[in-house]
KOLTOR-543695 format. One record per residue (C-alpha): residue number from 0; x, y, z. Coordinates in steps of 0.5 Angstrom, whole numbers. Example, Ala and Ser with C-alpha at 12.3 -4.5 7.8 and 13.67 -1.06 7.14 Angstrom:
REM residues 2
+-----+-------+-------+-------+
!   i !    xx !    yy !    zz !
+-----+-------+-------+-------+
!   0 !    25 !    -9 !    16 !
!   1 !    27 !    -2 !    14 !
+-----+-------+-------+-------+
END
This chain:
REM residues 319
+-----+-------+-------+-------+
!   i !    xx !    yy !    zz !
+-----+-------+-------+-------+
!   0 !     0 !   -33 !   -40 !
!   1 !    -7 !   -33 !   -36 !
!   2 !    -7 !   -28 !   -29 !
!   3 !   -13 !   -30 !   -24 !
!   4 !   -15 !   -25 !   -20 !
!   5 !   -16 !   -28 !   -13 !
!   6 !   -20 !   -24 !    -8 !
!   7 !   -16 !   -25 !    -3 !
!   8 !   -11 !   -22 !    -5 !
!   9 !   -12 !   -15 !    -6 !
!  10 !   -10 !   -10 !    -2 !
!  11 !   -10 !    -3 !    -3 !
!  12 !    -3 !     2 !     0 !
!  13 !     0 !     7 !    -1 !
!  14 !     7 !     4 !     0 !
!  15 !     6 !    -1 !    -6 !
!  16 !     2 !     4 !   -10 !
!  17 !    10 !     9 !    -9 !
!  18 !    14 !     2 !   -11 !
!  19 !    11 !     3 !   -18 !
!  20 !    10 !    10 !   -19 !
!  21 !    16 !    14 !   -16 !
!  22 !    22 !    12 !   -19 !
!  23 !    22 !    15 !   -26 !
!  24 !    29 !    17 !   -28 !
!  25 !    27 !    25 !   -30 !
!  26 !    34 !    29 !   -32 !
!  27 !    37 !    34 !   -27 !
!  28 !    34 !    40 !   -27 !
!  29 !    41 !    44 !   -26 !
!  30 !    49 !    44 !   -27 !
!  31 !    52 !    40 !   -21 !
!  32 !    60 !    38 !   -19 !
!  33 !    61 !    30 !   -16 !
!  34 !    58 !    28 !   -10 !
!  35 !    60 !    21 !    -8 !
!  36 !    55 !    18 !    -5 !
!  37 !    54 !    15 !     1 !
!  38 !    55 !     8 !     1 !
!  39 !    52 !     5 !     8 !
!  40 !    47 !    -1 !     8 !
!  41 !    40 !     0 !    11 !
!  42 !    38 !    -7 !     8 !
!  43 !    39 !   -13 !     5 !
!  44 !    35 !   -17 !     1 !
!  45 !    38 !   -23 !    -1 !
!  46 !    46 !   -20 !    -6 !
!  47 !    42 !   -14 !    -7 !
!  48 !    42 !    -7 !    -2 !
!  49 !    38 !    -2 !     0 !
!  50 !    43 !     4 !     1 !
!  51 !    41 !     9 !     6 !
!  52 !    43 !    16 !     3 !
!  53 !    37 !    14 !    -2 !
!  54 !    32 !    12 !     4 !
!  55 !    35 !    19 !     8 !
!  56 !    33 !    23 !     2 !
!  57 !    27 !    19 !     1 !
!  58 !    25 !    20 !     9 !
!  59 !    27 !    27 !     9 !
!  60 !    21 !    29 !     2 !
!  61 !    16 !    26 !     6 !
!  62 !    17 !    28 !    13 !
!  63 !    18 !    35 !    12 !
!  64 !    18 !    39 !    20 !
!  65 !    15 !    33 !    23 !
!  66 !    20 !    32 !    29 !
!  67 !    24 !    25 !    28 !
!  68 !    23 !    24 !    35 !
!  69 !    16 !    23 !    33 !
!  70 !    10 !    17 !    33 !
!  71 !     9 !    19 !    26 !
!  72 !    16 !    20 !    23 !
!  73 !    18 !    13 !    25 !
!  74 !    12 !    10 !    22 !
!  75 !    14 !    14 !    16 !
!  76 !    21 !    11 !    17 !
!  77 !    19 !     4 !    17 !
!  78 !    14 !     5 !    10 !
!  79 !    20 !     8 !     6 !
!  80 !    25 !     3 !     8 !
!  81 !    18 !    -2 !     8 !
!  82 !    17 !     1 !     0 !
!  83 !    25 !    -1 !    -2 !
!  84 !    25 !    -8 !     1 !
!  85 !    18 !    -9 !    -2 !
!  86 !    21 !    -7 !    -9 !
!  87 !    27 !   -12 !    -9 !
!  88 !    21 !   -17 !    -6 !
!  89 !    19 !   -16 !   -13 !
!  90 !    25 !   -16 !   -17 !
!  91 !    27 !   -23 !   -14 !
!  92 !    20 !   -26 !   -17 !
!  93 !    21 !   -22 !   -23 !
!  94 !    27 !   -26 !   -24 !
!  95 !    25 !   -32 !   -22 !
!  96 !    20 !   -32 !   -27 !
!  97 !    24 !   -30 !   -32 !
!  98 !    20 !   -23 !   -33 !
!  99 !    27 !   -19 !   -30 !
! 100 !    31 !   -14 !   -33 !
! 101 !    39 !   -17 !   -37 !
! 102 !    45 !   -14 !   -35 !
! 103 !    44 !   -11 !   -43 !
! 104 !    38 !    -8 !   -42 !
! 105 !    40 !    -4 !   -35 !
! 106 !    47 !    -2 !   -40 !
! 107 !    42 !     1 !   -45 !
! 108 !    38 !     4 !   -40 !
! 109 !    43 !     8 !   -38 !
! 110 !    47 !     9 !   -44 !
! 111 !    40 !    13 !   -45 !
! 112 !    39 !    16 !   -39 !
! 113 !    47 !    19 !   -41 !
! 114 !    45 !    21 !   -47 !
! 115 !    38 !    26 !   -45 !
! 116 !    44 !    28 !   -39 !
! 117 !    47 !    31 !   -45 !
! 118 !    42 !    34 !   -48 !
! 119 !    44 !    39 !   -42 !
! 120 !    51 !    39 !   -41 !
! 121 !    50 !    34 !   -35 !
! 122 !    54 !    28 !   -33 !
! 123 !    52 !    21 !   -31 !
! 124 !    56 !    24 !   -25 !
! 125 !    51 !    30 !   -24 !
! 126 !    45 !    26 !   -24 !
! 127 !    48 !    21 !   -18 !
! 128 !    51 !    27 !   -14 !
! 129 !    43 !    31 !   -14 !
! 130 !    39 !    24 !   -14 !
! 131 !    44 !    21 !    -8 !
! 132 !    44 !    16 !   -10 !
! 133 !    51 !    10 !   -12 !
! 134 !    52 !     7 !   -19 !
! 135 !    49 !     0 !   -16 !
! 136 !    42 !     4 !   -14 !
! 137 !    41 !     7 !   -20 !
! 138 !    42 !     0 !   -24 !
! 139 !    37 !    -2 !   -19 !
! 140 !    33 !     3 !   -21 !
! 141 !    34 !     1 !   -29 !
! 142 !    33 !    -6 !   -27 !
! 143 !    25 !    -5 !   -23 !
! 144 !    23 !     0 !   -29 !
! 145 !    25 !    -5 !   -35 !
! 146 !    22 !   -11 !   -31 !
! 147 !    15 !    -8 !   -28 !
! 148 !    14 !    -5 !   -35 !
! 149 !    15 !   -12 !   -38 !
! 150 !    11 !   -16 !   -33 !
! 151 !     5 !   -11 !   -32 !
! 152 !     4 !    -9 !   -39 !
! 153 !     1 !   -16 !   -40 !
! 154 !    -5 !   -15 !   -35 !
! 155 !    -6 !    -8 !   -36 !
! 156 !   -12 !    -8 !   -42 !
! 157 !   -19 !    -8 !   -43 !
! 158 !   -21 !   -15 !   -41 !
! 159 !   -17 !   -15 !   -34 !
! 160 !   -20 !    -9 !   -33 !
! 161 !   -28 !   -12 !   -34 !
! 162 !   -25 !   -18 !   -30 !
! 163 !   -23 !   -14 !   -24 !
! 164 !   -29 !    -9 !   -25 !
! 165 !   -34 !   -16 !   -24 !
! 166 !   -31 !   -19 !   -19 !
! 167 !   -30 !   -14 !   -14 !
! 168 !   -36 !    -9 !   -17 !
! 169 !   -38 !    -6 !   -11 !
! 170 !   -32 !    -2 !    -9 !
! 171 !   -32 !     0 !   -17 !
! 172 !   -39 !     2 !   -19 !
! 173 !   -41 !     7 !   -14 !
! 174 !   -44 !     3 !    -9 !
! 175 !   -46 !     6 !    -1 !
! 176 !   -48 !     2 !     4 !
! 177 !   -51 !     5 !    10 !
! 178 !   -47 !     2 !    16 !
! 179 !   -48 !     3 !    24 !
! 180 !   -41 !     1 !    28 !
! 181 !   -40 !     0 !    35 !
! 182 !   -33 !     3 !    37 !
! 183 !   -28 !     2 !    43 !
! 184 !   -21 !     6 !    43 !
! 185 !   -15 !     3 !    45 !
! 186 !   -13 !     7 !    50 !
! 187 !    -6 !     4 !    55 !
! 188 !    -9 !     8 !    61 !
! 189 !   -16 !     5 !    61 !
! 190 !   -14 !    -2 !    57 !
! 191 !    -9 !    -4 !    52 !
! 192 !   -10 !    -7 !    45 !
! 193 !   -11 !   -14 !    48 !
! 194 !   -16 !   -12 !    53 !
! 195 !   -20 !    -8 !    48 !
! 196 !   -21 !   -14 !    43 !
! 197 !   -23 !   -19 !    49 !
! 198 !   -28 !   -13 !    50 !
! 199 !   -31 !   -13 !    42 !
! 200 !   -32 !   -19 !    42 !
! 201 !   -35 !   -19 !    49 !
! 202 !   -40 !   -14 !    46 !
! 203 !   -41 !   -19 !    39 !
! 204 !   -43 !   -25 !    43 !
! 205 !   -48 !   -21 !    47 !
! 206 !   -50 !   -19 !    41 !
! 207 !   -51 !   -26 !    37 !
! 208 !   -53 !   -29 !    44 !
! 209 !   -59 !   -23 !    43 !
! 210 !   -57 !   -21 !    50 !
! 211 !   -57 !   -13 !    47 !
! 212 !   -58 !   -10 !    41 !
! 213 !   -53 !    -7 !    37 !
! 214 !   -57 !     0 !    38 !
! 215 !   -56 !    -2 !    45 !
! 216 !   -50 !    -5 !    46 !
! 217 !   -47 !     1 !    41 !
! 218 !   -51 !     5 !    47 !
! 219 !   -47 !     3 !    52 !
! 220 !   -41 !     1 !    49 !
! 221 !   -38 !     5 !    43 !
! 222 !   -34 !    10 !    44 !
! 223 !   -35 !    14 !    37 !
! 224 !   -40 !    20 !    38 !
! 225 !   -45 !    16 !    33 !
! 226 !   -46 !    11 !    39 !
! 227 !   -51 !    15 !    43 !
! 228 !   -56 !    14 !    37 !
! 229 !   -54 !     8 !    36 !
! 230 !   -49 !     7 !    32 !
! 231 !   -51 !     9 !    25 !
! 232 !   -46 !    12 !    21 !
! 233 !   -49 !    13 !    15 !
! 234 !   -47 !    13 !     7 !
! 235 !   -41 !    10 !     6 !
! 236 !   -37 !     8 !     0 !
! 237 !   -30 !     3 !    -2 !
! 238 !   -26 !     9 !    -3 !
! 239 !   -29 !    15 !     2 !
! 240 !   -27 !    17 !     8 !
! 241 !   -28 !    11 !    13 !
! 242 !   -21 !     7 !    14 !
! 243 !   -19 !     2 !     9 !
! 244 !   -19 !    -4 !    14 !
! 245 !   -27 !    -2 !    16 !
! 246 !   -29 !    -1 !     9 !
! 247 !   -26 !    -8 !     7 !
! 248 !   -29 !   -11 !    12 !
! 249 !   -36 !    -7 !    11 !
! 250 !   -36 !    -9 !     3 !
! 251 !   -36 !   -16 !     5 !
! 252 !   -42 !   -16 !     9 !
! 253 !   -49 !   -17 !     7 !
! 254 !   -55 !   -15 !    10 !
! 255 !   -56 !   -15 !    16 !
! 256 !   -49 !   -18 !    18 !
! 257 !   -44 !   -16 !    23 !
! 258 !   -37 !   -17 !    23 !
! 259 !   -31 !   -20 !    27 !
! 260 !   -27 !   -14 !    31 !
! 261 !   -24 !   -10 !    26 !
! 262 !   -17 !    -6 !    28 !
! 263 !   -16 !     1 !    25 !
! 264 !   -12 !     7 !    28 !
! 265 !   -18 !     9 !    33 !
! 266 !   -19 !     2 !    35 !
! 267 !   -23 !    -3 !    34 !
! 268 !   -29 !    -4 !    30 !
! 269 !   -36 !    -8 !    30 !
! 270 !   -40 !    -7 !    24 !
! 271 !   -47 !    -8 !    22 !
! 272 !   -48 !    -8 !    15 !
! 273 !   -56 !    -4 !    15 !
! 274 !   -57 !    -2 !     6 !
! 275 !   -54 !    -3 !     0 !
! 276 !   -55 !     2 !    -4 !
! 277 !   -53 !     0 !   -12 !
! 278 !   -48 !     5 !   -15 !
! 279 !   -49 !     5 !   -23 !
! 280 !   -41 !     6 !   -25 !
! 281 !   -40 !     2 !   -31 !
! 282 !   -32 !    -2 !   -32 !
! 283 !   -30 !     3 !   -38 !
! 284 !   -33 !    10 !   -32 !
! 285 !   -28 !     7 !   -27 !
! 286 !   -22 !     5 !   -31 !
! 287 !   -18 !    10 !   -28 !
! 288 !   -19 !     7 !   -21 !
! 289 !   -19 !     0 !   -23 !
! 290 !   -12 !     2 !   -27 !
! 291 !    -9 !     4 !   -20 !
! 292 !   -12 !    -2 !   -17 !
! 293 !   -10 !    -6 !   -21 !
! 294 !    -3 !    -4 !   -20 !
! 295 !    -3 !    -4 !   -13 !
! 296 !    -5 !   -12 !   -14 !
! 297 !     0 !   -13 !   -19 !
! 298 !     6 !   -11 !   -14 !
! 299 !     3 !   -15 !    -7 !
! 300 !     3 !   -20 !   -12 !
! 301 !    10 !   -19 !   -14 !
! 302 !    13 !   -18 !    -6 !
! 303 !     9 !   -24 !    -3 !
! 304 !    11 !   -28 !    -9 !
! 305 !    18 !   -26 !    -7 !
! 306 !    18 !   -25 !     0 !
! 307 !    17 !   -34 !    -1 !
! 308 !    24 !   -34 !    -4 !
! 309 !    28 !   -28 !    -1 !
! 310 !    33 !   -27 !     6 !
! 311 !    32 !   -21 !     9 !
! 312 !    37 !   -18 !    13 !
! 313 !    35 !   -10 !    16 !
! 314 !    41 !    -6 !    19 !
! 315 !    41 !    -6 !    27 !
! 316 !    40 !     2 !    26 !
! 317 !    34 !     2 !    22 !
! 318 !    30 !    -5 !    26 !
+-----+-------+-------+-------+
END
């Protein structure tokens, strides 16, 4: 099987990132009696269920103190659920394509989950009563382990990691680029989201229309701290602190460019790209970023693949 890396494709998340690393079958720690787990339906992704309990659990892990009436909690929701919908995304391509776990294999895998149990004077039921999850979760679970293991174990070798390192080098190798931006806040009491797009690109056109320079037009216009020196914000690299969408954005620049509005959680952004400054890591140096990267873009592919041939139905509660 060839795999082509497509430039456009790539993203990197968190959320996709959780698909593939945070589902490892580990034994129970401890003796538990029988719990049934709950049985409600947050999601449907064609016949296979996203159950709520797992989501709760999941939700719960994550959220910690943070009040559930709170902005940041909803997101979390939303990402969990996002996470799990995702998933079954994958597994629907997986299936198409003939990459997906048979009923034989998720037998197999929970005969031997049963077996390490035992080592422990644990049961099948134990686990599920610790994990809250039903028997219809955990052969999802199975399922995605075997099928993300088949598929991703052709793509990730030393020749797809030189490849993915080439086409995107910059973000690998340690390149900076020294970057001013032009910064405008969305704010609902002053102007909303619409309002400050149609301000960022005001600002852009003057700026290509020679009307303002981007020092002075960041003078006069930005709202980060940077704008009364003109915008210049420094050395900045692919993975460093700015925002993704901003890093995304200033990677694909040259010298001398300045971007579209850029739409981050502060707001939006007009970036000029002033210096590169080459980095010198080699595809072998960065392996282990490449490997994490290369996942991420391994499961976007999947769910995008998946979301073509997929219905998805959401429960009023969790819409």
């Amino acid at each position: 099987m060839t795999f082509h890396f497509h430039k456009n494709r790539f993203r990197t998340s968190q959320t996709v990132l959780y698909i593939a690393t945070a589902l490892t079958l580990s034994p129970v720690a401890g003796q538990h009696s029988p719990a049934k787990a709950g049985n409600e339906v947050a999601a449907k992704v064609n016949d296979d269920l996203v159950f709520e309990v797992p989501l709760l659990t999941e939700l719960k892990s994550l959220a910690g103190n943070i009040p559930e009436d709170s902005a940041a909690y909803q997101q979390m929701r939303r990402q969990v659920l996002q996470s799990a919908i995702d998933r079954r995304l994958a597994l629907a391509y997986l299936k198409k394509i003939s990459q997906h776990a048979s009923d034989d294999d998720i037998q197999l895998g929970i005969i031997r989950l049963e077996k390490r149990l035992a080592l422990k004077n644990q049961t099948l039921n134990d686990y599920l009563s610790v994990k809250k999850i039903n028997r219809q979760e955990l052969k999802h679970r199975i399922a995605w382990q075997i099928s993300w293991s088949k598929y991703s174990n052709q793509f990730l070798n030393d020749k797809n990691y030189e490849d993915f390192y080439k086409q995107r080098k910059r973000q690998f190798d340690g390149t900076q680029l020294q970057v001013s931006q032009i910064l405008l806040h969305i704010d609902p009491k002053q102007r909303n989201a619409d309002e400050t797009l149609s301000l960022a690109e005001s600002v852009l056109q003057q700026i290509l229309d020679d009307e303002l320079s981007f020092v002075d037009a960041a003078k006069q216009y930005s709202d980060s701290p940077t704008g009364k020196t003109g915008g210049v914000v420094g050395l900045i690299q692919f993975d460093g602190a700015m925002p993704l969408e901003f890093n995304q954005a200033a990677f694909a620049l040259k010298p001398g460019e300045i971007s579209k509005p850029v739409r981050t959680t502060f707001g939006y952004h007009l970036i000029m790209l002033n210096e590169i400054k080459e980095g010198m890591i080699s595809w072998q140096m960065a392996r282990p970023g490449l490997r994490k990267a290369m996942i991420e873009y391994l499961l976007t592919f999947l769910t995008e693949q998946g979301r073509k041939i997929s219905t998805i139905e959401i429960s009023e509660d969790w819409e």
